[in-house]
C-alpha positions in Angstrom: 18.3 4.7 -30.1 16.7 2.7 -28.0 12.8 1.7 -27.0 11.4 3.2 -23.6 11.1 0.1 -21.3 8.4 0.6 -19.2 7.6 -2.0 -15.9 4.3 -2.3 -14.4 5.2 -3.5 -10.6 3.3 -4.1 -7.5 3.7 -6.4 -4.7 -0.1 -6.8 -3.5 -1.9 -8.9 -5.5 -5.1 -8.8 -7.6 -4.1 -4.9 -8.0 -4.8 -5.4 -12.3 -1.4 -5.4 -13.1 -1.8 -8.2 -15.7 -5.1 -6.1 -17.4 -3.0 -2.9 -17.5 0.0 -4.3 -19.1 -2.1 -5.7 -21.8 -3.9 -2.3 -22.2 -0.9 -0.1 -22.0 0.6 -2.4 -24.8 -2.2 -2.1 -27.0 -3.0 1.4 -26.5 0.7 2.5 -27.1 0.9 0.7 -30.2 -2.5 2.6 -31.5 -1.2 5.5 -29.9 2.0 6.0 -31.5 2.3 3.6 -34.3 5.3 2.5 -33.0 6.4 -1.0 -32.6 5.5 -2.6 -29.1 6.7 -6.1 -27.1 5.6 -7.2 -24.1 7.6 -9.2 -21.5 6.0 -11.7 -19.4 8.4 -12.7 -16.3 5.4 -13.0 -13.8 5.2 -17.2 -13.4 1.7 -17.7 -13.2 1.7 -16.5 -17.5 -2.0 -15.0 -17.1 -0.5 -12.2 -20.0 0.7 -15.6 -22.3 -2.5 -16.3 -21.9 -4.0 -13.3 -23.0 -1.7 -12.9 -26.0 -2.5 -16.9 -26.7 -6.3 -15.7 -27.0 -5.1 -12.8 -28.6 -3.2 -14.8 -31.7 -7.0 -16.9 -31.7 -9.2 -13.5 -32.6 -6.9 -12.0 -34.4 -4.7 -14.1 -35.9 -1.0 -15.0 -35.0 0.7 -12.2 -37.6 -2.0 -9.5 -36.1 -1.6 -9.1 -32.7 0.2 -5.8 -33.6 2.6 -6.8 -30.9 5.5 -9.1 -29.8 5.6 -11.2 -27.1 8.3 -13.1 -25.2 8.9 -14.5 -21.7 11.8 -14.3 -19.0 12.4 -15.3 -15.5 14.8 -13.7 -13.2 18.1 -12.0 -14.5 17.5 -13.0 -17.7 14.1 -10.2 -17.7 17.2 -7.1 -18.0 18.6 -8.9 -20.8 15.9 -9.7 -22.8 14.0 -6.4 -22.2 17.2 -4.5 -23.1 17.4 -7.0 -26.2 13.5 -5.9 -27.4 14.1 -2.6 -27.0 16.8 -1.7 -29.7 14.1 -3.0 -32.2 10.7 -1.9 -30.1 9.5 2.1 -29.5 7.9 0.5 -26.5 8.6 -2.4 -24.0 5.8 -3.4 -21.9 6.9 -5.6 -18.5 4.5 -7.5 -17.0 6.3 -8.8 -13.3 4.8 -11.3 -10.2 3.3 -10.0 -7.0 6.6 -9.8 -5.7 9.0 -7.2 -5.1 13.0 -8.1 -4.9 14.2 -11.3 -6.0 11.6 -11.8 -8.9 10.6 -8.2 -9.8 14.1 -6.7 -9.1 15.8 -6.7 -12.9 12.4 -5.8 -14.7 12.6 -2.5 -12.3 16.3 -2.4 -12.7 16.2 -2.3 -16.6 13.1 0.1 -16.7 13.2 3.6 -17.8 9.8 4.3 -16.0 7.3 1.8 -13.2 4.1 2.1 -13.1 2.7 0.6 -10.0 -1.4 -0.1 -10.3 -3.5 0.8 -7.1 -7.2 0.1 -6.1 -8.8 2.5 -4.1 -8.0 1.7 -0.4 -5.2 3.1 1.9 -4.1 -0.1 2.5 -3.0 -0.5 -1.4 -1.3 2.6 -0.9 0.5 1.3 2.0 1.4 -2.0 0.0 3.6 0.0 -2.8 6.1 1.4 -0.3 8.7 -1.5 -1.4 7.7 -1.0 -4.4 8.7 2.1 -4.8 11.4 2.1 -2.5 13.0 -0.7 -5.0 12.5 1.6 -8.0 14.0 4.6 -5.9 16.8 2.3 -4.9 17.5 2.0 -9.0 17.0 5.7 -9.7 13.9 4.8 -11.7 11.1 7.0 -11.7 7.7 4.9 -10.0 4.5 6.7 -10.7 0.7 5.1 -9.0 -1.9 4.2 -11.5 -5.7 4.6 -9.8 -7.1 1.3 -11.1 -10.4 -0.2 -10.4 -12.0 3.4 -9.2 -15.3 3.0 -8.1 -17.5 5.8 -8.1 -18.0 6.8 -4.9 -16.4 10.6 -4.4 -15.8 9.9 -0.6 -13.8 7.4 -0.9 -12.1 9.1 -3.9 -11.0 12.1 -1.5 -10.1 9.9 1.2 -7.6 8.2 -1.8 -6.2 11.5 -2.5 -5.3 12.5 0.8 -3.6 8.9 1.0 -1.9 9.3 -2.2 -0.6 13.5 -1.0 0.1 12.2 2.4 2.6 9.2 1.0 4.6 12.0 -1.4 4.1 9.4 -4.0 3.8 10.8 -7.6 0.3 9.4 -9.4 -1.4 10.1 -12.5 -4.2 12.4 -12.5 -6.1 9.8 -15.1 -7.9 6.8 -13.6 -9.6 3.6 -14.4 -12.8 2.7 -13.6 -14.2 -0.5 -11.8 -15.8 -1.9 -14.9 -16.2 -5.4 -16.6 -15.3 -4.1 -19.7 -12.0 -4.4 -19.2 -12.2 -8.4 -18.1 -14.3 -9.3 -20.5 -12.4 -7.5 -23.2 -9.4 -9.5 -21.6 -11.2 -12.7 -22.1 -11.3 -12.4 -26.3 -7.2 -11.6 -26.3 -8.2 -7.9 -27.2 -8.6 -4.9 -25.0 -11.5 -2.0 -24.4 -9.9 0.0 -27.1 -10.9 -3.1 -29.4 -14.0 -4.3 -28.1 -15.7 -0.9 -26.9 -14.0 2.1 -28.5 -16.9 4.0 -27.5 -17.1 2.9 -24.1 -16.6 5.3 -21.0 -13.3 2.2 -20.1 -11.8 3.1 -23.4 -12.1 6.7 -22.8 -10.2 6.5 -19.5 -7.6 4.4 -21.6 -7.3 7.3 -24.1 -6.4 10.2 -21.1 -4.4 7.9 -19.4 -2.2 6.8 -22.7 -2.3 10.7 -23.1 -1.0 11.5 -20.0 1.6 9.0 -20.0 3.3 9.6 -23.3 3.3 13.7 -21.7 4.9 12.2 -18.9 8.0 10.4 -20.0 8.5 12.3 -23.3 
């Protein structure tokens, strides 16, 4: 049987999509003790990066994950290639939507497109999820970088009810925990595991694992 391949997608830019990859990896693997690879097929390697500094604190056999690379057509291969031996595949894609991001959507079993808190974001994952639609693939919003400001919180959830696009009740916060855990290869589950970041980690890891089991 194979691994759930799961693709984190979004055509804006500087939306977190790097941070949460890394973080969804991570937490999946403590989650379910299951094994987890990550696929890098975003050019600019900021997640090769990561998993570099990651093999540096933690030494190269105790990452707990795997890591490989593709570009283009080759991402549905190799992603369907990880998971027959992987519970989990995490895809990390660019800041583009069809000719780059296109197979990692088209191989994935779920998308999870991250979202800062402006309309505008919102507006900026129609392709998004009009790509995953196009591939019967379920695309759900991730709330990332949530500052705490309940007005502009409602004015998000109106955006999000008014767009019909499904979204998960957990959120992430707008804190530097979760760079400067990126910085050390690890993650806020590592670094802080009693931090409010890691907490929001935790219901979201929850809620996902509800969600496509």
């Amino acid at each position: 049987m194979s691994g759930r391949i799961l693709t984190v997608a979004q055509q804006k830019g500087g939306s977190g999509k790097t941070t949460l990859s890394a973080h969804l990896a991570v937490a999946l693997a403590r989650k379910t003790g299951e094994p987890v690879a990550i696929l890098d097929v975003d050019p600019q390697g900021s997640l090769g990066t990561w998993y570099e500094a990651r093999e540096n604190t933690f030494g190269e056999d105790n990452t707990g994950l795997c890591f490989r690379t593709a570009s283009g057509w080759g991402a549905r291969r190799e992603a369907r290639s990880l998971a027959r031996s992987h519970g989990f595949v995490v895809i990390d894609t660019p800041p583009k939507t069809d000719t780059d991001a296109r197979p990692a959507i088209e191989a994935a079993d779920f998308v999870f497109v991250p979202v800062q808190p402006t309309p505008v974001d919102v507006w900026a994952t129609e392709q998004t999820i009009e790509l995953a639609a196009r591939e019967k693939t379920p695309a759900i919003l991730v709330m990332n970088r949530v500052p705490p400001r309940a007005a502009l919180t409602a004015e998000m959830d109106e955006a999000i009810r008014s767009s019909g696009y499904e979204a998960f009740a957990s959120r992430l916060g707008n804190r530097t925990s979760f760079a400067a855990s990126m910085g050390q290869g690890a993650t806020v589950m590592e670094e802080a595991p009693s931090s409010k970041a890691a907490e929001e980690m935790d219901a979201l890891i929850k809620e996902l694992l509800a969600r496509i089991d």
